[in-house]
C-alpha positions as CSV (number, residue, x, y, z in Angstrom):
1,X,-57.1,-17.6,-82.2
2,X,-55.6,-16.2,-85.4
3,X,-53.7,-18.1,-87.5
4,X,-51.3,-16.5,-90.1
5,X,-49.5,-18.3,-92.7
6,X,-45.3,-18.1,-94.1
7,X,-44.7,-19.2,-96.7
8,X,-41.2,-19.5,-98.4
9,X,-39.9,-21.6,-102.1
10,X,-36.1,-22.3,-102.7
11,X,-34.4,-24.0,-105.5
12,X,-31.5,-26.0,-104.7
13,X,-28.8,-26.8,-107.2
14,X,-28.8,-30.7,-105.4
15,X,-30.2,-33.6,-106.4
16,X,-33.4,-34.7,-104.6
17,X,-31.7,-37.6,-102.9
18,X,-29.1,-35.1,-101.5
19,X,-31.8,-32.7,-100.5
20,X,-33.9,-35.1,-98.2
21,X,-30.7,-36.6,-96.7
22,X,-29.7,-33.1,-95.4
23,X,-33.2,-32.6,-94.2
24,X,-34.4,-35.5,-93.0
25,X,-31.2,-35.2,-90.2
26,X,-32.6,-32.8,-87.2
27,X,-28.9,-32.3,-86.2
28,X,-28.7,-29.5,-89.5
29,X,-31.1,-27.6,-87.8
30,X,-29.0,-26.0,-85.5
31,X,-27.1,-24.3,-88.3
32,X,-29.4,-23.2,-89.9
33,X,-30.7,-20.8,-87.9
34,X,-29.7,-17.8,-86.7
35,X,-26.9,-17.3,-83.7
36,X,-28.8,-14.7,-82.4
37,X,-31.2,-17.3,-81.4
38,X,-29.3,-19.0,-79.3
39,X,-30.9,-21.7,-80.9
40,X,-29.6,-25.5,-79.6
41,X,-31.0,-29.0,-79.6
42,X,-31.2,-30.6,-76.6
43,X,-32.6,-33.9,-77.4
44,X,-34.2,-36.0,-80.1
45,X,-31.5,-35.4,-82.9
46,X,-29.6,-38.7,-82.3
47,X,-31.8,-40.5,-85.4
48,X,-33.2,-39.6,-88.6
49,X,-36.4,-38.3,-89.0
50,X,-39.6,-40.1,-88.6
51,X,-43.0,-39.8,-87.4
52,X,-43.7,-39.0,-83.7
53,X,-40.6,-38.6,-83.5
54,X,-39.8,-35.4,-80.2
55,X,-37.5,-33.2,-80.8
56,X,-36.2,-30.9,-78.2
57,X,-34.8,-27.1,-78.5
58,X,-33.8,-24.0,-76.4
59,X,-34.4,-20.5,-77.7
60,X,-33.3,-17.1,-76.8
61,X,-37.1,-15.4,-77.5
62,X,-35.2,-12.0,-75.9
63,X,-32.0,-11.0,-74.2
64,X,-32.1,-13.1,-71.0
65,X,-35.0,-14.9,-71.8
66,X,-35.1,-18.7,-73.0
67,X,-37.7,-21.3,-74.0
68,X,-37.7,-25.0,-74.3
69,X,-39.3,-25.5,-78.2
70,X,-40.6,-29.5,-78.0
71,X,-42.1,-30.2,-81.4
72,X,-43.0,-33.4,-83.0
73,X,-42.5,-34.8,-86.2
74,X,-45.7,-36.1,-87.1
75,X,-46.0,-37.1,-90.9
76,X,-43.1,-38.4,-93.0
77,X,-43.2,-39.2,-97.1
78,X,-40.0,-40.0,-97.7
79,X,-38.4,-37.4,-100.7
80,X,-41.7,-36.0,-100.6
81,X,-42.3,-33.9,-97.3
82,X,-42.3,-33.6,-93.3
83,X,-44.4,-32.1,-91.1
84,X,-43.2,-30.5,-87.4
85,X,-45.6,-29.8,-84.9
86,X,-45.3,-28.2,-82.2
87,X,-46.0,-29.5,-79.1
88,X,-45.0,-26.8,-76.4
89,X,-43.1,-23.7,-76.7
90,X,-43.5,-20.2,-77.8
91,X,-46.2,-19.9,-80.0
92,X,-49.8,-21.1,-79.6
93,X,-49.9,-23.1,-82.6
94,X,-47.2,-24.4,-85.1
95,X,-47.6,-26.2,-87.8
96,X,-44.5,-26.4,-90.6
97,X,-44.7,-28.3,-93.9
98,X,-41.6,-29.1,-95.7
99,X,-42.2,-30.5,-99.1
100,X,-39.3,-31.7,-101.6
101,X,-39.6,-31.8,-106.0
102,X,-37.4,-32.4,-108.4
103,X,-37.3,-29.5,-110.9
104,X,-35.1,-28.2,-113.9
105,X,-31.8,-27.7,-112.0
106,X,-32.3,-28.9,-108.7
107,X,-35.0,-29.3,-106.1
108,X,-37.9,-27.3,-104.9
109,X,-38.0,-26.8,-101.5
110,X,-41.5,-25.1,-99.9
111,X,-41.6,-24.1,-96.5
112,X,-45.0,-23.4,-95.5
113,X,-45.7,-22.4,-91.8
114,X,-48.9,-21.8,-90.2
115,X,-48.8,-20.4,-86.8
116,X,-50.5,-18.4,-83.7
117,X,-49.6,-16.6,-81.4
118,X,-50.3,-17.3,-77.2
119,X,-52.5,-14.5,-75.7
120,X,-54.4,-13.7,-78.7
121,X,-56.2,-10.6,-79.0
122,X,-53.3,-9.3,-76.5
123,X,-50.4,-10.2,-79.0
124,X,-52.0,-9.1,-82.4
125,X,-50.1,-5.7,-81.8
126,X,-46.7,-8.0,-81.6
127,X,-47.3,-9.7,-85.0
128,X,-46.8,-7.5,-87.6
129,X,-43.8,-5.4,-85.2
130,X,-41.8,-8.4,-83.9
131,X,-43.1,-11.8,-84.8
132,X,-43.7,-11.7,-88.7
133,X,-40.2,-9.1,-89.3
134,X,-38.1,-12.2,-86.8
135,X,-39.8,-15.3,-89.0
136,X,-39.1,-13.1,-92.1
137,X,-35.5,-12.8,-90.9
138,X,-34.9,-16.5,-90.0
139,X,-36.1,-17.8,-92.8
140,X,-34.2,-15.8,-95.1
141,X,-31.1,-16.1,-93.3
142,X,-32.0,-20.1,-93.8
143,X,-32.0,-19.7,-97.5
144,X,-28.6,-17.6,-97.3
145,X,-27.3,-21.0,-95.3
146,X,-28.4,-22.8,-97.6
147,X,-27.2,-21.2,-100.9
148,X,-23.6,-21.2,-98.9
149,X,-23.9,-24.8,-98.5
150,X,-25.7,-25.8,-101.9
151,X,-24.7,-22.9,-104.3
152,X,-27.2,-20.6,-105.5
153,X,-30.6,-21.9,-108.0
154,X,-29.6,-22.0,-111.4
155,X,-29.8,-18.6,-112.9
156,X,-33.2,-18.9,-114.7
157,X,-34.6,-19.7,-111.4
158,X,-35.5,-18.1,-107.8
């Protein structure tokens, strides 16, 4: 198994406060993400966040093709960070830390993902074609979201 690591740092123009209340609620999830995705919770969104709690999706991996994503929030430091496992769906392994900091003009959000993919050696090809250009292109469509919603980081800042 090879596991490759994404890694993504926004400023947010929001207090730290506002930042984990929008986060810590799975139902924000949903629009954050690309249409394209198809992406929809099905269950496990009805409560803030904590640990273990189980969190159901449904993705479009390719036209006509869906997946059920189950992943499990399994470590909680409130303001701090989350962590999201997953526990069955398209990749091999998942593993997403979100950590939270206050900072001049905002918050610091990281997004660090370590992943696999199913198959491995067979899928290696797939990674650098498909899988790392589609993580690269939701995650920056999540920070477009997000400066929408927020505003963009103050100017002396990423």
């Amino acid at each position: 198994m090879q596991i490759h690591r994404f890694e993504q740092i926004q400023i947010l123009p929001i207090t730290l406060d506002e930042a984990w209340a929008f986060f810590s609620d799975p139902r924000n999830l949903n629009d954050m993400t690309p249409p394209d995705l198809e992406f929809r919770t099905l269950s496990g969104d009805d409560e803030t966040m904590f640990a273990g709690q189980i969190i159901v999706h449904r993705i479009q991996l390719l036209p006509l093709i869906w997946a059920n994503w189950v992943t499990e929030i399994v470590e909680v430091s409130d303001r701090h960070y989350f962590i999201d496992e997953q526990r069955s769906g398209p990749y091999r392994f998942w593993h997403h830390l979100h950590r939270f900091e206050t900072v001049a003009g905002g918050v610091r959000m990281l997004d660090r993902v370590h992943y696999a993919l199913p198959f491995h050696p067979f899928s290696a090809p797939a990674h650098p074609l498909l899988v790392r250009p589609k993580l690269e292109s939701i995650f920056a469509y999540r920070r477009r979201h997000l400066e929408q919603r927020f505003g963009p980081p103050p100017p002396d800042r990423p």
